[in-house]
Short mmCIF file of the C-alpha atoms (twelve columns), coordinates in Angstrom:
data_MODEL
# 
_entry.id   MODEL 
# 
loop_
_atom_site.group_PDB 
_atom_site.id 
_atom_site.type_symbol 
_atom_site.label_atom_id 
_atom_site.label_alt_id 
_atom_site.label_comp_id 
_atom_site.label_asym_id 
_atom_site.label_seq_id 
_atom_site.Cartn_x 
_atom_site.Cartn_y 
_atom_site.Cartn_z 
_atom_site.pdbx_PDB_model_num 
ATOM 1   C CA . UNK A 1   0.000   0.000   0.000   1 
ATOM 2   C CA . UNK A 2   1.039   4.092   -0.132  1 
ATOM 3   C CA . UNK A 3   2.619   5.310   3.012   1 
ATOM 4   C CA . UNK A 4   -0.701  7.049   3.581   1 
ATOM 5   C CA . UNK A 5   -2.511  4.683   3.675   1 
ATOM 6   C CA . UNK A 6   0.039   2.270   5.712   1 
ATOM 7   C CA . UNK A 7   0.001   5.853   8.160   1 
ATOM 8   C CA . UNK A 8   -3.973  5.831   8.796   1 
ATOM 9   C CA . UNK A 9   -3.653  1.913   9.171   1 
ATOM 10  C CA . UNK A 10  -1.030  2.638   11.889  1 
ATOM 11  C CA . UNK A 11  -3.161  4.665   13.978  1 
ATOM 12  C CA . UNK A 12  -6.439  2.979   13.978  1 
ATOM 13  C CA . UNK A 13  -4.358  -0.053  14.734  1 
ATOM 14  C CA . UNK A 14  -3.101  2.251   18.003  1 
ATOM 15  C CA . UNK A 15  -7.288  2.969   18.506  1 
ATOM 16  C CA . UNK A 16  -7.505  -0.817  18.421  1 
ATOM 17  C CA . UNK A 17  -4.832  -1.433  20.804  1 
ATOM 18  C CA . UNK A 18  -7.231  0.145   23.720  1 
ATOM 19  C CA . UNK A 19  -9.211  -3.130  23.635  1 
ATOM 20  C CA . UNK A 20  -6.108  -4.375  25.685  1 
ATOM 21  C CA . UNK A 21  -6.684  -4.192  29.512  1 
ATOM 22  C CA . UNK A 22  -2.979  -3.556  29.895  1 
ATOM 23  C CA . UNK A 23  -2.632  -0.669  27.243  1 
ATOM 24  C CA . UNK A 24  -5.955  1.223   28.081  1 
ATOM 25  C CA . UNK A 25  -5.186  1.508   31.879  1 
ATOM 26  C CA . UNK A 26  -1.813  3.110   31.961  1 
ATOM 27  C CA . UNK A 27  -1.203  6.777   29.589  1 
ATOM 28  C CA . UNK A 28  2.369   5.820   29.311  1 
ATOM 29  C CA . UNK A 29  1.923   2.490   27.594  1 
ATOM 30  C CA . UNK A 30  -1.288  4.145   25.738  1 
ATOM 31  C CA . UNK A 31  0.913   6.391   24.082  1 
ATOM 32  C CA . UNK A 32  3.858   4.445   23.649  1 
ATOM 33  C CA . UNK A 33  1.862   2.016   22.089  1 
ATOM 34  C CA . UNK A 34  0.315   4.075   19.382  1 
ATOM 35  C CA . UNK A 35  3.628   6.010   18.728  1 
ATOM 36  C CA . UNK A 36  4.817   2.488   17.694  1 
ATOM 37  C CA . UNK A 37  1.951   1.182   15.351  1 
ATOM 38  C CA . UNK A 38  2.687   4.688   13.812  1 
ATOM 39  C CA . UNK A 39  6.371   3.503   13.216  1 
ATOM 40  C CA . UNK A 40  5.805   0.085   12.914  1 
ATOM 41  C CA . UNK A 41  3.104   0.901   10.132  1 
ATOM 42  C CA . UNK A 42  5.843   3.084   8.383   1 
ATOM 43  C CA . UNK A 43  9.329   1.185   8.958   1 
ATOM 44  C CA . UNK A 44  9.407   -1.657  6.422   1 
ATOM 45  C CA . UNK A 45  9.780   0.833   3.881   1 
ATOM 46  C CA . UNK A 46  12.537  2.467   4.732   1 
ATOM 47  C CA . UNK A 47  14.012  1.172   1.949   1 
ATOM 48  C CA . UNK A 48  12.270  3.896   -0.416  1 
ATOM 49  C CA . UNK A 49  15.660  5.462   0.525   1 
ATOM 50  C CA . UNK A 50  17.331  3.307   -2.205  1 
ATOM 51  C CA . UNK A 51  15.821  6.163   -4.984  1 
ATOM 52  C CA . UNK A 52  18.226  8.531   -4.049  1 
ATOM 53  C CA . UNK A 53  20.807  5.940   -5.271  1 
ATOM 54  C CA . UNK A 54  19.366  4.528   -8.158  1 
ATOM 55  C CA . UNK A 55  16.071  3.011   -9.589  1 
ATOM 56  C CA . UNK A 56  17.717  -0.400  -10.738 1 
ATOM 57  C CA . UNK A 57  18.626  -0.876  -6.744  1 
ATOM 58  C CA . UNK A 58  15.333  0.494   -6.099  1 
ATOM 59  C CA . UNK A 59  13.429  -2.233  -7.940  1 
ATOM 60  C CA . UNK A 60  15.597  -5.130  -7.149  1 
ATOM 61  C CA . UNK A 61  15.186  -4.157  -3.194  1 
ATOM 62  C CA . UNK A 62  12.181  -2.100  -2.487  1 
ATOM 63  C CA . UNK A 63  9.598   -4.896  -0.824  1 
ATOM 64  C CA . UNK A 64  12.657  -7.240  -0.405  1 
ATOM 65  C CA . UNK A 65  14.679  -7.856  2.525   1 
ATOM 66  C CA . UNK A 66  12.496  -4.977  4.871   1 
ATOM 67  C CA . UNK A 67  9.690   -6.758  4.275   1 
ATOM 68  C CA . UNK A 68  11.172  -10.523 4.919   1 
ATOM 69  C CA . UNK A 69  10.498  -12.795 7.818   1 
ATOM 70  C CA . UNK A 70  13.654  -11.864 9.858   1 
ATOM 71  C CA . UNK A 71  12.840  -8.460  9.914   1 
ATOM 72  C CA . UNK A 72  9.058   -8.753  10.612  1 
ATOM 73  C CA . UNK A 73  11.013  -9.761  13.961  1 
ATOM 74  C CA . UNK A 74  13.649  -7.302  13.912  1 
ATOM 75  C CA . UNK A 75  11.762  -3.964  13.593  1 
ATOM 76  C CA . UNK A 76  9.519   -4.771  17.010  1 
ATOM 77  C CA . UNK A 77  12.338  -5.831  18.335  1 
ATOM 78  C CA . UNK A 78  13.983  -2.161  17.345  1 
ATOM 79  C CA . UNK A 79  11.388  -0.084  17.931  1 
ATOM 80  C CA . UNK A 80  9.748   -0.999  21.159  1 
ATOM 81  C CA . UNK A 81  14.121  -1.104  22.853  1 
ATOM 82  C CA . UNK A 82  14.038  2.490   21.542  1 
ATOM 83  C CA . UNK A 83  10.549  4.014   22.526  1 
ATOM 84  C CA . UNK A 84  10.556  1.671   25.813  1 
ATOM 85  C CA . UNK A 85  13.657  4.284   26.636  1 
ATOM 86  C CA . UNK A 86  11.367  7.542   25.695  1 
ATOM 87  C CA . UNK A 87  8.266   6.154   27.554  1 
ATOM 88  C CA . UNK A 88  9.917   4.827   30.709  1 
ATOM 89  C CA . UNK A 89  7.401   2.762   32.874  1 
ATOM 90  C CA . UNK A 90  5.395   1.582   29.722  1 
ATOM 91  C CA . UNK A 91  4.506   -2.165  29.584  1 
ATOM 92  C CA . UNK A 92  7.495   -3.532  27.194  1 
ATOM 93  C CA . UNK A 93  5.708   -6.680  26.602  1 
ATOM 94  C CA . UNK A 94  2.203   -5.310  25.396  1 
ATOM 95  C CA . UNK A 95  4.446   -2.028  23.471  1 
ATOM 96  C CA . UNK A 96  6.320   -5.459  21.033  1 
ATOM 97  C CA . UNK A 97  3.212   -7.120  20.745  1 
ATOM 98  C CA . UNK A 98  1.259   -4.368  19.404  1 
ATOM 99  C CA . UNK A 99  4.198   -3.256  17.553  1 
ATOM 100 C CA . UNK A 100 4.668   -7.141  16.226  1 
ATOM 101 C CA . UNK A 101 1.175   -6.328  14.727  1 
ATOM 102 C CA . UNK A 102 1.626   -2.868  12.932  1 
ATOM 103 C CA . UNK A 103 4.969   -4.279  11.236  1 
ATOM 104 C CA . UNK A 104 3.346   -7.475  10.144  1 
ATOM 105 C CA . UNK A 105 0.153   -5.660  9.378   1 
ATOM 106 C CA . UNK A 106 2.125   -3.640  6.839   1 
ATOM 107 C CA . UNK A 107 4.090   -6.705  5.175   1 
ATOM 108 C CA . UNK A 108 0.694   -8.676  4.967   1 
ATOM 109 C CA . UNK A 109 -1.492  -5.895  3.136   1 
ATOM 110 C CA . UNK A 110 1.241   -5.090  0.629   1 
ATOM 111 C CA . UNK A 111 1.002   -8.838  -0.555  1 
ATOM 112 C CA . UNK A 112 -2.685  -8.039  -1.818  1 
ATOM 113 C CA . UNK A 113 -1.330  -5.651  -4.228  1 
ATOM 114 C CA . UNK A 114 0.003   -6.186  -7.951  1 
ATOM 115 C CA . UNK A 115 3.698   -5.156  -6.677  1 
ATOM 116 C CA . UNK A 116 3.462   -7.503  -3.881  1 
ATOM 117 C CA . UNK A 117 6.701   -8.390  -1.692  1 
ATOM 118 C CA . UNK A 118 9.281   -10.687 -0.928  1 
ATOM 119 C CA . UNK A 119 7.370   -11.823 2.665   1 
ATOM 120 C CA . UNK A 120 9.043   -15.320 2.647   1 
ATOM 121 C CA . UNK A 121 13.009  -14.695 2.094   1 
ATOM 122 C CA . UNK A 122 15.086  -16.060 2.946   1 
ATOM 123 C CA . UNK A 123 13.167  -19.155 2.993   1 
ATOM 124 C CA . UNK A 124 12.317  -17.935 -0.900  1 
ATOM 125 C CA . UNK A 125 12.638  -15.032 -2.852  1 
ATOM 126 C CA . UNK A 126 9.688   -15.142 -5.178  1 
ATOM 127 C CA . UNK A 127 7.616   -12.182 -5.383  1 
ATOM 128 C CA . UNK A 128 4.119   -12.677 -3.506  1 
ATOM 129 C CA . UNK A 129 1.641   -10.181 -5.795  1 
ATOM 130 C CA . UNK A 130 -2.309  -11.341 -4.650  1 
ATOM 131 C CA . UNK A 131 -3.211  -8.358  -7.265  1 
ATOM 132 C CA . UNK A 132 -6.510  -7.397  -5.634  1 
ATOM 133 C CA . UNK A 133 -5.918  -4.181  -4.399  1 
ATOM 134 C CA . UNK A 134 -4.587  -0.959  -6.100  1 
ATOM 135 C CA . UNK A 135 -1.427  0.199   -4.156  1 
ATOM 136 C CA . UNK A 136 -3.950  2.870   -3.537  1 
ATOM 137 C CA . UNK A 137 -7.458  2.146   -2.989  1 
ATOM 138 C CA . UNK A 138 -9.813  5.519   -2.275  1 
ATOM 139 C CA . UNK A 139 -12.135 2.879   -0.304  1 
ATOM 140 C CA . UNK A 140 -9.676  0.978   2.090   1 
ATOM 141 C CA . UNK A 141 -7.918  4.629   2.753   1 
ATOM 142 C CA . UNK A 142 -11.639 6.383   3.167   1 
ATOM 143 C CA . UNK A 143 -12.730 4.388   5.412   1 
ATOM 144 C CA . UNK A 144 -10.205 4.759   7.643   1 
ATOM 145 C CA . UNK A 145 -10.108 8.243   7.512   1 
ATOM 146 C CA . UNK A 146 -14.269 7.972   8.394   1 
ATOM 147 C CA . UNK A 147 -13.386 5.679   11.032  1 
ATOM 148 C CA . UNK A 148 -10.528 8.144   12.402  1 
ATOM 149 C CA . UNK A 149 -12.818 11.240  12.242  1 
ATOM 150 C CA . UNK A 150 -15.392 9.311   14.347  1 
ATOM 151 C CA . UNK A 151 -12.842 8.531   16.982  1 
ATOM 152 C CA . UNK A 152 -11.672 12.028  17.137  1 
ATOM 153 C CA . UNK A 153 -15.046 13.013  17.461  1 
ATOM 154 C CA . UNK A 154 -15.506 11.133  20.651  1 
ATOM 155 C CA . UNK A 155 -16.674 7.626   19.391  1 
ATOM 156 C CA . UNK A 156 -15.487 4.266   21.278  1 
ATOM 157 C CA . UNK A 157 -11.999 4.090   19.385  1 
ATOM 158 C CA . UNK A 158 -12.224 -0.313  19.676  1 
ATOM 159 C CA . UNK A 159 -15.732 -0.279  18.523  1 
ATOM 160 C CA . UNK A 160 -15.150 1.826   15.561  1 
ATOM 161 C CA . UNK A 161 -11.839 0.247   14.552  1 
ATOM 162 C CA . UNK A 162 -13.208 -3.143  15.136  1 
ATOM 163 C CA . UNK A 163 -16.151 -2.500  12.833  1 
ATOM 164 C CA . UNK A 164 -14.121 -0.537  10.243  1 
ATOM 165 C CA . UNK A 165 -12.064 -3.857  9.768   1 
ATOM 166 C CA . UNK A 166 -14.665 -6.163  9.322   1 
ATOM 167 C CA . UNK A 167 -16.091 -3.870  6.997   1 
ATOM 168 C CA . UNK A 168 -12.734 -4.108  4.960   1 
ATOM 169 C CA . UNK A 169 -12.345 -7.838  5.750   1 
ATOM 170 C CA . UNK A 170 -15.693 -8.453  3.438   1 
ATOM 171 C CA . UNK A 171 -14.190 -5.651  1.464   1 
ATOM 172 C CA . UNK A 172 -11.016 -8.096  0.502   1 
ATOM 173 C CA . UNK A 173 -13.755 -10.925 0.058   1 
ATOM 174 C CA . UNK A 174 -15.863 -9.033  -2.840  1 
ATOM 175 C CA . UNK A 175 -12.223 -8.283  -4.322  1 
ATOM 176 C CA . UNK A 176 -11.097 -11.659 -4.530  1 
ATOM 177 C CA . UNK A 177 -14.683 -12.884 -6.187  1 
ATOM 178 C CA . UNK A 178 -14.412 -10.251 -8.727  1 
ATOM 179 C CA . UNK A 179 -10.832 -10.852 -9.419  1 
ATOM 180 C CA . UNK A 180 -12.157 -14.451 -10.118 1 
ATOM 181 C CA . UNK A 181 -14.486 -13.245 -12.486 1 
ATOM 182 C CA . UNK A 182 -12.402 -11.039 -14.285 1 
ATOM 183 C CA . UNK A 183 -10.435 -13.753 -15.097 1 
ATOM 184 C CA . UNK A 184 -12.719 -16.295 -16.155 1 
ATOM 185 C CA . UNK A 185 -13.681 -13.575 -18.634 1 
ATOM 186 C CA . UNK A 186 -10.308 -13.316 -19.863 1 
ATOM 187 C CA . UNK A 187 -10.329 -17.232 -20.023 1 
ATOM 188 C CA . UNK A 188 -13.544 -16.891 -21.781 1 
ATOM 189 C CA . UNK A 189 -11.996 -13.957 -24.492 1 
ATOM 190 C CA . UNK A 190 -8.741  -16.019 -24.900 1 
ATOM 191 C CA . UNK A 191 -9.050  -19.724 -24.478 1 
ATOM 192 C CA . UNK A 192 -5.282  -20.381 -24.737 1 
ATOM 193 C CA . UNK A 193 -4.479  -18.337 -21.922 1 
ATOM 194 C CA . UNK A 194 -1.522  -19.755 -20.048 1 
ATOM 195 C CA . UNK A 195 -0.522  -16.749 -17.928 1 
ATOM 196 C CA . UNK A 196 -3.102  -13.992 -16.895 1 
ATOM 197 C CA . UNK A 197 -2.406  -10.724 -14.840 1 
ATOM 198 C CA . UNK A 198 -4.493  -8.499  -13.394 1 
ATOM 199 C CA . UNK A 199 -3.367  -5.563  -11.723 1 
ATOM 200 C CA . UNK A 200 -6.047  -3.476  -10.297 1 
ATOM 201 C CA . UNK A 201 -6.911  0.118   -10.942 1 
ATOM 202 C CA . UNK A 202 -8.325  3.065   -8.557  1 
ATOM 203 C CA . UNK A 203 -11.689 2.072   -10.048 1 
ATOM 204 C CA . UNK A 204 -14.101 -0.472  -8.333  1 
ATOM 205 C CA . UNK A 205 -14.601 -2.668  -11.836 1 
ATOM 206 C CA . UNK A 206 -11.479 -1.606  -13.834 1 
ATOM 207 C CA . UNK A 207 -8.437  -4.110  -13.919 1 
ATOM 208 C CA . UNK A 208 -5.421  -3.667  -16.310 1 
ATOM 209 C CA . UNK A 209 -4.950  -6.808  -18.302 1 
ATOM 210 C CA . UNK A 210 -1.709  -8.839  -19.268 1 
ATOM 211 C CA . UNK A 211 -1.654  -12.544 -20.881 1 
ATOM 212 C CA . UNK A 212 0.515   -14.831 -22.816 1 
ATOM 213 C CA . UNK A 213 -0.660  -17.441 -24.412 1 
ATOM 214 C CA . UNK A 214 1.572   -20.038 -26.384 1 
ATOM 215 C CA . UNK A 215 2.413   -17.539 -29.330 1 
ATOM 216 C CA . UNK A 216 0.804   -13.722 -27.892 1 
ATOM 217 C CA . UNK A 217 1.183   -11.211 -25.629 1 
ATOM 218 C CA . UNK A 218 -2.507  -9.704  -25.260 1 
ATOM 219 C CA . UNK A 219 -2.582  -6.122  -23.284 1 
ATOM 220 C CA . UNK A 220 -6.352  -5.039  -22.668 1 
ATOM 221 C CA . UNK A 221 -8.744  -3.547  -20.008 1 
ATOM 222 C CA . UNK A 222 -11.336 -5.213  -18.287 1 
ATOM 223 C CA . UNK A 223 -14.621 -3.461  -17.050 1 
ATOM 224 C CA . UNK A 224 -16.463 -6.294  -14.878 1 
ATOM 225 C CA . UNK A 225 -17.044 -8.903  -17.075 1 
ATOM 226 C CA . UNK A 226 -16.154 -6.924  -20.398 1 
ATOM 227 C CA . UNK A 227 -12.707 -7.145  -21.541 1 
ATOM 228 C CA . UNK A 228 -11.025 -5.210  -24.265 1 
ATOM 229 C CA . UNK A 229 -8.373  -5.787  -25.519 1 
ATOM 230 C CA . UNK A 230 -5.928  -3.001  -27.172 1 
ATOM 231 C CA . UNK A 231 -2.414  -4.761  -28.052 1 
ATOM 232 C CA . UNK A 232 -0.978  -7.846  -29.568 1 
ATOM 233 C CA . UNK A 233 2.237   -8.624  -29.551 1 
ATOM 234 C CA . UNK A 234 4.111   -12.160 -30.791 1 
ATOM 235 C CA . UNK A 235 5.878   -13.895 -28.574 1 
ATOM 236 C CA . UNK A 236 9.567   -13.730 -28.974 1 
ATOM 237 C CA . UNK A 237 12.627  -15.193 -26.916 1 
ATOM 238 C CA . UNK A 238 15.230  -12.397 -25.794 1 
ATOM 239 C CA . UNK A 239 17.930  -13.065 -28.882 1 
ATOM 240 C CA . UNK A 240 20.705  -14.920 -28.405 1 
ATOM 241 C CA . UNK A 241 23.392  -12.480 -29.557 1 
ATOM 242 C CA . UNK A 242 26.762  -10.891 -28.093 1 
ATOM 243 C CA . UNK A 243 24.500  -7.534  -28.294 1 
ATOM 244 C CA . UNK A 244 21.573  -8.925  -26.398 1 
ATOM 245 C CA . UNK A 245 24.366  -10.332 -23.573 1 
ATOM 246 C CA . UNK A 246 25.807  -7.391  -23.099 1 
ATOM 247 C CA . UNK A 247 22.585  -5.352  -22.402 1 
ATOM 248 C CA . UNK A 248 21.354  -7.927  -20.273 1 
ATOM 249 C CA . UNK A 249 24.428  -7.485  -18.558 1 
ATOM 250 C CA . UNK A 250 23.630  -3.980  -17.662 1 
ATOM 251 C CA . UNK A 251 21.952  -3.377  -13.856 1 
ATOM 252 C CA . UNK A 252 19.443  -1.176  -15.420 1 
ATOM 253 C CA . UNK A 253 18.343  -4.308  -17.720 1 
ATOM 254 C CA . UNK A 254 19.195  -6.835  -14.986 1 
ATOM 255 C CA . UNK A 255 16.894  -5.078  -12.472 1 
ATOM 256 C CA . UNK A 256 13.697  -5.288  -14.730 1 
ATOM 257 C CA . UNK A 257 14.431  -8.645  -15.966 1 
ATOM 258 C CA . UNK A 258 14.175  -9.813  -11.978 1 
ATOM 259 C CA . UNK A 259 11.149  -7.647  -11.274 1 
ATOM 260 C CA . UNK A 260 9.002   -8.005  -14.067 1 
ATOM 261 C CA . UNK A 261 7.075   -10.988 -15.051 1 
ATOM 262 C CA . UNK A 262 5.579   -10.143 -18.080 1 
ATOM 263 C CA . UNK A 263 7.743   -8.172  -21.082 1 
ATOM 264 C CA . UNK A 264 8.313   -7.795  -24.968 1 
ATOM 265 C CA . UNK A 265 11.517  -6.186  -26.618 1 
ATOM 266 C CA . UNK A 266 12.827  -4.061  -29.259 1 
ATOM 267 C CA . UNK A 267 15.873  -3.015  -30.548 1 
ATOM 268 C CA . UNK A 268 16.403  -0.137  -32.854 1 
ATOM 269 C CA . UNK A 269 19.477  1.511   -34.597 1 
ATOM 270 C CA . UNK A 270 20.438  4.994   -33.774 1 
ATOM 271 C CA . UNK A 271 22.385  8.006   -35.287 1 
ATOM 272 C CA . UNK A 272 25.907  7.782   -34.370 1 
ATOM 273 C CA . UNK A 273 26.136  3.797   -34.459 1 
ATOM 274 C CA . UNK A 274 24.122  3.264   -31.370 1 
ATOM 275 C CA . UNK A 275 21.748  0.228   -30.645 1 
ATOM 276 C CA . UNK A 276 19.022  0.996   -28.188 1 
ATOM 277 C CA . UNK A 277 17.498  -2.337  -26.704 1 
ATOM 278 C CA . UNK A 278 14.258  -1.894  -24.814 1 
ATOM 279 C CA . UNK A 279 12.480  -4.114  -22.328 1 
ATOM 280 C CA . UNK A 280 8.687   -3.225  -21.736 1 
ATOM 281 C CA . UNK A 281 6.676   -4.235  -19.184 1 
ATOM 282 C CA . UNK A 282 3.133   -4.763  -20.782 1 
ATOM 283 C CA . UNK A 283 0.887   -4.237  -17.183 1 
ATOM 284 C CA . UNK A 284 1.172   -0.943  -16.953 1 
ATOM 285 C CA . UNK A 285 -0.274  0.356   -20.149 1 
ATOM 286 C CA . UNK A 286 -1.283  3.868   -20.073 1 
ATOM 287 C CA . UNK A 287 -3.436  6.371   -22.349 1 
ATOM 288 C CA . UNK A 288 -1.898  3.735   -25.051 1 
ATOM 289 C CA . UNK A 289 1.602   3.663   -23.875 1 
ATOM 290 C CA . UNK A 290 3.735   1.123   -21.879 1 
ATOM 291 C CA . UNK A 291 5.311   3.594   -19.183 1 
ATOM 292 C CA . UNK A 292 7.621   1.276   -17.288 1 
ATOM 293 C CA . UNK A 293 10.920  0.290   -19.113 1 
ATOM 294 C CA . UNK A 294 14.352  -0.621  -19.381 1 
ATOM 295 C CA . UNK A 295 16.405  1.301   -22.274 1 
ATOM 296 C CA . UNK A 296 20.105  0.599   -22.717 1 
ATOM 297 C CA . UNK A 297 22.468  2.510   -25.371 1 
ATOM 298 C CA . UNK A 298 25.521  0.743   -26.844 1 
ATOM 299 C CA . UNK A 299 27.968  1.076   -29.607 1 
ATOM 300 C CA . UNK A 300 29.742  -0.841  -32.040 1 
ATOM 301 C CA . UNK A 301 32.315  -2.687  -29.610 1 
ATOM 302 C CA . UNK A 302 28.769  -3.412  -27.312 1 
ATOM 303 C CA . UNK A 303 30.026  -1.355  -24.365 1 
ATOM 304 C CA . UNK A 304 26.742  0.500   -22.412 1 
ATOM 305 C CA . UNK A 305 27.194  4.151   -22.946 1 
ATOM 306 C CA . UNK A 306 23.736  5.117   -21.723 1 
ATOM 307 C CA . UNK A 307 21.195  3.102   -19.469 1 
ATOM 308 C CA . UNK A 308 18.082  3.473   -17.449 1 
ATOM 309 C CA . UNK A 309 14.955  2.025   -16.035 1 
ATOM 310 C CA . UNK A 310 11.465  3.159   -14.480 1 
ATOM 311 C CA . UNK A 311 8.776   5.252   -15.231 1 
ATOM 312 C CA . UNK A 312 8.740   7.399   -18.500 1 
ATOM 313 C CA . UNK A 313 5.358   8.919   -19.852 1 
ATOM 314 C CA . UNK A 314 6.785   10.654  -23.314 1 
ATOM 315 C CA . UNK A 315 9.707   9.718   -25.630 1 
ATOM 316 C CA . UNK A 316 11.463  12.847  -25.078 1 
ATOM 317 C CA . UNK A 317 11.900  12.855  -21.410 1 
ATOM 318 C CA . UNK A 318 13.419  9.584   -22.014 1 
ATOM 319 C CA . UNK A 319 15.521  10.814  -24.618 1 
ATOM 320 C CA . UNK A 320 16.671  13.482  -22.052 1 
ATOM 321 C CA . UNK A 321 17.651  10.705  -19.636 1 
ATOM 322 C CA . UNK A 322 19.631  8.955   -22.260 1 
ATOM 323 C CA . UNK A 323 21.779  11.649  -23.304 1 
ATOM 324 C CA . UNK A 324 25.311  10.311  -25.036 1 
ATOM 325 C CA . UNK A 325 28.532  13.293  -24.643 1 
# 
């Protein structure tokens, strides 16, 4: 999920933690305890930090190892030795359980969404990706602000959280049946389907579409039941070439390869004796364009001059990042 929403999670979880005798009788431990489902809601991405060195160590990492079984342990662990030492006298026990939750809360929510995480490493590092929920969903994040609102307007905080996540408990329930649906419609629209991906959208009924099937890529839209479909692309296998090997090479290249699960390629000739190979992710499509990418640059001897990977929305702010002297 978005750090907002991860934020208003945090705190209802601290209205929730009032249901325990131990919390609710003693201020100290009250607000120790929600100054840690705060944190806790907001520390497994601390890794976002890895942007200000580079996207390809950004992609390969965000979700990885901060979200992972050992430090689901860890951060409690860290955060309720450093806040038991700001709020002296509050219950340690009851400030790492609730602070257990908040961190595991946040791992566990993120798997619902199309980016999903790596929960299980280092038993495994396969990507978990449910792809029910949008990394931002206006209902999850609305009704906790509702829920918030009532609390601060003097409603029972454990009452009000409590109801506001069963609400979103049959919330994730309708999700799951309509995923379902979507993609026995896709089955339905393609009957050689071998891989399908949905990745949700802001909208209720609206998933993105992705799906191989022996020979095609197929990039569409589906509306409930109704899918569209915009793009097909032939299935080819990356080529087998020194030029290919060197791209792939490349951590730019080598990042997206390990990330994305579904991509077609392209190579074109440039001015100046440069090849540009390109790696597009087909979920993501966009006002018909594919916005996440990998682009490398090379010349004649295959050396990469110029590489990069992310999130470009025109041609010529990529050209901008891709620059040769």
């Amino acid at each position: 999920m978005d750090s907002g929403t991860h934020l208003v999670m945090g705190i209802a979880l601290g209205g929730l933690a009032l249901a325990d005798p131990v919390v609710a009788d003693s201020s100290m431990t009250t607000a120790a305890v929600i100054t840690a489902t705060i944190i806790g809601s907001q520390a497994p991405d601390i890794d976002t930090v890895l942007k200000l060195r580079n996207n390809a160590v950004y992609i390969r990492n965000h979700r990885g190892i901060t979200h992972s079984i050992p430090a689901v342990i860890l951060w409690p662990i860290l955060i309720t030795g450093v806040l038991s030492l700001l709020f002296q006298g509050a219950n340690i026990l009851h400030l790492w359980l609730w602070t257990f939750l908040a961190v595991f809360l946040h791992v566990f929510v993120d798997i619902f969404n199309a980016y999903g995480t790596q929960a299980f490493r280092p038993i495994s590092k396969k990507w978990i990706a449910l792809g029910v929920i949008n990394t931002f969903d206006p209902i999850i994040f609305g009704l906790h602000v509702i829920a918030l609102m009532l609390w601060a307007f003097g409603s029972d905080p454990v009452w009000t959280i409590t109801s506001l996540y069963s609400i979103i408990v049959i919330y994730y329930l309708i999700r799951f049946i309509l995923q379902q649906a979507v993609k026995h419609a896709v089955k339905n629209t393609i009957p050689d389907a071998k891989k399908i991906i949905l990745s949700p959208t802001m909208r209720f009924f609206q998933w993105r579409v992705a799906v191989n099937s022996s020979s095609t890529h197929y990039v569409g839209r589906a509306y409930g039941r109704s899918i569209t479909i915009y793009d097909k692309f032939p299935i080819e296998p990356l080529p087998d070439t020194p030029l290919f090997h060197a791209a792939l090479e490349d951590s730019n290249l080598a990042a997206f390869v390990s990330f994305s699960p579904l991509y077609r390629w392209e190579v074109s000739e440039l001015e100046n004796n440069y090849h540009e190979v390109r790696l597009i992710d087909l979920r993501y499509r966009s006002e018909n364009h594919y916005p996440f990418v990998a682009v490398a640059l090379l010349n004649n001897n295959y050396d990469v001059v110029q590489s990069y990977t992310g999130w470009i929305f025109s041609e010529d702010k990529l050209r901008k990042k891709l620059i040769v002297d």
